[in-house]
Backbone bond lengths (Angstrom), bond angles and torsions (degrees), N, CA, C in turn:
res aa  C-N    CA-C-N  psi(-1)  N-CA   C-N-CA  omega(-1)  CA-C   N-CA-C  phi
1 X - - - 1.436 - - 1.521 110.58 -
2 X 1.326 114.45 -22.65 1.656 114.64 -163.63 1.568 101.76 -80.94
3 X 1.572 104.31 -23.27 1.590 130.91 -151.17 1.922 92.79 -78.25
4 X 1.620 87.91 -48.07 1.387 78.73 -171.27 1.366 122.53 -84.55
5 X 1.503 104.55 -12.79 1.826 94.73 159.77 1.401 129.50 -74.79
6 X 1.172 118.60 -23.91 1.156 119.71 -174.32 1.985 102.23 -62.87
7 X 1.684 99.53 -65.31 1.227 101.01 151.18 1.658 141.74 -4.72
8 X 1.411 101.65 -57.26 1.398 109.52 176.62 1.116 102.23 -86.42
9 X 1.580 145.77 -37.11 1.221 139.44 -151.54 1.985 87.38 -89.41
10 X 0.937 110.99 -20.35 1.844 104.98 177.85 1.273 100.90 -77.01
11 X 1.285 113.31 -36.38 2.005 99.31 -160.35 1.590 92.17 -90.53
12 X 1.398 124.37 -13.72 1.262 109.42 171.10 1.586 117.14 -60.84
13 X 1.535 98.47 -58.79 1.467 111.77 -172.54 1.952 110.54 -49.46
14 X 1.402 94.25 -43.34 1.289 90.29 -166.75 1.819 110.71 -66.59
15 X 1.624 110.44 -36.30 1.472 114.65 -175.27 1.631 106.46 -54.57
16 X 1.639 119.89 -39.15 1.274 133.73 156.35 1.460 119.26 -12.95
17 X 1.346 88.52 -90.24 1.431 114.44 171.74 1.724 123.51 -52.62
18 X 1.127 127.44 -37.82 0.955 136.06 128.89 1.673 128.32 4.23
19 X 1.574 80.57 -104.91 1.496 95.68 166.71 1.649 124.97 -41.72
20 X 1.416 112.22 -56.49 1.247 103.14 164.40 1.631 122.92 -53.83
21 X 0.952 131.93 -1.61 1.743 132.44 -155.01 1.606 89.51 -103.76
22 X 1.541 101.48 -48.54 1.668 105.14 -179.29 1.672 122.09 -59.41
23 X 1.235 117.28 -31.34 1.266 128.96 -161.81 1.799 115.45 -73.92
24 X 1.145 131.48 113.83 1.223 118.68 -160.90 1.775 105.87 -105.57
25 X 0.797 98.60 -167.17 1.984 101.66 -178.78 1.503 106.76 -27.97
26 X 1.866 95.78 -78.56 1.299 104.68 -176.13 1.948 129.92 -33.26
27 X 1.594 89.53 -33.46 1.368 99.36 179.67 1.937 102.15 108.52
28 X 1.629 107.94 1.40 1.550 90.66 -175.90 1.617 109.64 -92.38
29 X 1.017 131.22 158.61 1.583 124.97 177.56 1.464 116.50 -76.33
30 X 1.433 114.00 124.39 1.802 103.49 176.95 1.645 93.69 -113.76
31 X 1.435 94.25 138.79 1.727 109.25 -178.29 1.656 98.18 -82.20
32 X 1.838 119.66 128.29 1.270 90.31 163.03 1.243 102.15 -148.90
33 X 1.369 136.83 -178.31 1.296 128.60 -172.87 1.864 115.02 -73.22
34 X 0.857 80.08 -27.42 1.639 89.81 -179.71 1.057 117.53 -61.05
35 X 1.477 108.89 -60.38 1.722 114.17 166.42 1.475 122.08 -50.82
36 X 1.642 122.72 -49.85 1.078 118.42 157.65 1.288 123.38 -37.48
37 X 1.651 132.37 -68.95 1.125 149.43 -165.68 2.092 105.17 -57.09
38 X 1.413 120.33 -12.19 1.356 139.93 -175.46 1.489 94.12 -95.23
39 X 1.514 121.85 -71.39 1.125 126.61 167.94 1.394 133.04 -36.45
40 X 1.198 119.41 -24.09 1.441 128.09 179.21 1.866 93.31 -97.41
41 X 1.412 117.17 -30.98 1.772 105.97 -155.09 1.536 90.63 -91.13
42 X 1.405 125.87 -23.73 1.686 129.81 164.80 1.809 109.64 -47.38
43 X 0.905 96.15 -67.43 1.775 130.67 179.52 1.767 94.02 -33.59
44 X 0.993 104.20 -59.43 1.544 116.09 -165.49 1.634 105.87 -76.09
45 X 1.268 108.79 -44.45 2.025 123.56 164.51 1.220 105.38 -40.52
46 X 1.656 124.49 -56.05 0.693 101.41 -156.08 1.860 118.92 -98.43
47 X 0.989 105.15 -29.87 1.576 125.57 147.14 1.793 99.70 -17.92
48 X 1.227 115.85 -80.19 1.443 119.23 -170.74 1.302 137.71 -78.12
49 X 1.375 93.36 9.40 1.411 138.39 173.75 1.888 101.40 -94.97
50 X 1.233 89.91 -98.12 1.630 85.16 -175.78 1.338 120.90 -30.29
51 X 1.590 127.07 -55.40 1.339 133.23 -170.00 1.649 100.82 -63.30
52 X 1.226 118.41 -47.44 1.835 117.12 167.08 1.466 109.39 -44.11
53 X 1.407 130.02 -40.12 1.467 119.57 -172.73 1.309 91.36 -77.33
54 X 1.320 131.95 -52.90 1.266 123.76 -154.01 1.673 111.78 -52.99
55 X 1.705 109.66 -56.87 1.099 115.39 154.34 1.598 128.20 -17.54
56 X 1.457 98.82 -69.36 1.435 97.31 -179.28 1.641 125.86 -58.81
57 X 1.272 109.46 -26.20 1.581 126.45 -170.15 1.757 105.78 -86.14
58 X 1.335 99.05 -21.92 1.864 111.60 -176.36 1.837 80.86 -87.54
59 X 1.041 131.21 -84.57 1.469 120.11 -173.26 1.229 112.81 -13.48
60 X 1.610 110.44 -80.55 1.714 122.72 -161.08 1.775 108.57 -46.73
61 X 1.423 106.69 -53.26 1.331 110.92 169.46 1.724 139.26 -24.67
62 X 2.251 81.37 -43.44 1.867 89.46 -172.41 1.223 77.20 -97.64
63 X 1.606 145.61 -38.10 1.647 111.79 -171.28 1.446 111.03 -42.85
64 X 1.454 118.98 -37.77 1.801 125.32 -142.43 1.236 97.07 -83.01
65 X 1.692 127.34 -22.83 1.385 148.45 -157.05 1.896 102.48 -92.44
66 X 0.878 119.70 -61.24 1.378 149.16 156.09 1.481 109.31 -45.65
67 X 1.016 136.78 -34.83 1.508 136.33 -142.08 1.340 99.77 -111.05
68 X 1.474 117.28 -90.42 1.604 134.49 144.90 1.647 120.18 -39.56
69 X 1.766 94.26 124.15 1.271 96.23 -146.36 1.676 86.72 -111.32
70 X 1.030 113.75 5.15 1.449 120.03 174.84 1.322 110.57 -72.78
71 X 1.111 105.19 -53.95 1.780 115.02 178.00 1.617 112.05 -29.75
72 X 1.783 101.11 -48.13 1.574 92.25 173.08 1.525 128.55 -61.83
73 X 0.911 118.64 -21.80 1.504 133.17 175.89 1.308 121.26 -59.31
74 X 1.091 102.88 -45.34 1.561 140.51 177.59 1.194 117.51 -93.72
75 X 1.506 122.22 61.86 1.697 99.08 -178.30 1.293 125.36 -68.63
76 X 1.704 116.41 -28.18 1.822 103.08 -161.24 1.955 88.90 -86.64
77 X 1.255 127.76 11.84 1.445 100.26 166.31 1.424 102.34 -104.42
78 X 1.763 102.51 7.71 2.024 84.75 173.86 1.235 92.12 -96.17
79 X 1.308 150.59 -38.15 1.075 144.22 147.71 1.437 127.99 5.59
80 X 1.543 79.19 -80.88 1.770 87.79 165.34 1.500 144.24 -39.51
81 X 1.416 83.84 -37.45 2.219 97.63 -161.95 1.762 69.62 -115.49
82 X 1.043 135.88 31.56 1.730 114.20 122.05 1.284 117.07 -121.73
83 X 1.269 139.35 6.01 1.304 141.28 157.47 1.687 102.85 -76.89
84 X 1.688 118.20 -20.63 1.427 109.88 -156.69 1.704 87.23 -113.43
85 X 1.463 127.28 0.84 1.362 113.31 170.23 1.313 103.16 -101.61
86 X 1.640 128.82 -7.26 1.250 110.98 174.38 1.081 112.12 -109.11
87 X 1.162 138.96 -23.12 1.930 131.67 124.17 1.902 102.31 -11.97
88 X 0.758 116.27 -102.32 1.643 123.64 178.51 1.236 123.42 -5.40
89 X 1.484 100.32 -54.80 1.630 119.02 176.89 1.543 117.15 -56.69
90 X 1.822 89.68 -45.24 2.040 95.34 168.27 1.313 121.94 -56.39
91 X 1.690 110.22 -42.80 1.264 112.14 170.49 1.263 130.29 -38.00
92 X 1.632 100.09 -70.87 1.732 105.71 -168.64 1.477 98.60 -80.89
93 X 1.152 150.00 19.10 1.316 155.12 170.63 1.331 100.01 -101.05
């Protein structure tokens, strides 16, 4: 579910962006390969982008889980600071 927002929030941004890229003085849209060919290499940025944070934020999590031995003691605050690192991850993603 997290996968597919991020997802949508890329093809939003990028159709955005997009659109503005096409639009020339006048204000009419010219289709061109270039813009397309930007639009697809954004698309892909950002894709390998998000899934890299996620990555990184799924790592730090099981080090902190693994590491800190308090956490076991404590389950609803390990709970927590993994509901609040994958919250986080949406964020900076």
């Amino acid at each position: 579910m997290l996968g597919e927002g991020v997802i949508n929030d890329a093809v939003s941004i990028i159709v955005y962006q997009t659109i503005l890229q096409m639009k020339d003085a006048n204000g009419e849209i010219n289709l061109s390969l270039p813009t397309i060919a930007t639009s697809i290499g954004m698309f892909c940025y950002l894709i390998i982008a998000s899934v890299g944070i996620g990555i990184v934020f799924a790592l730090s999590i099981s080090f902190f889980t693994k590491k800190i031995t308090t956490l076991k003691e404590n389950p609803v605050f390990e709970i927590s600071l993994m509901f609040l690192f994958g919250y986080l991850s949406f964020v900076v993603a």
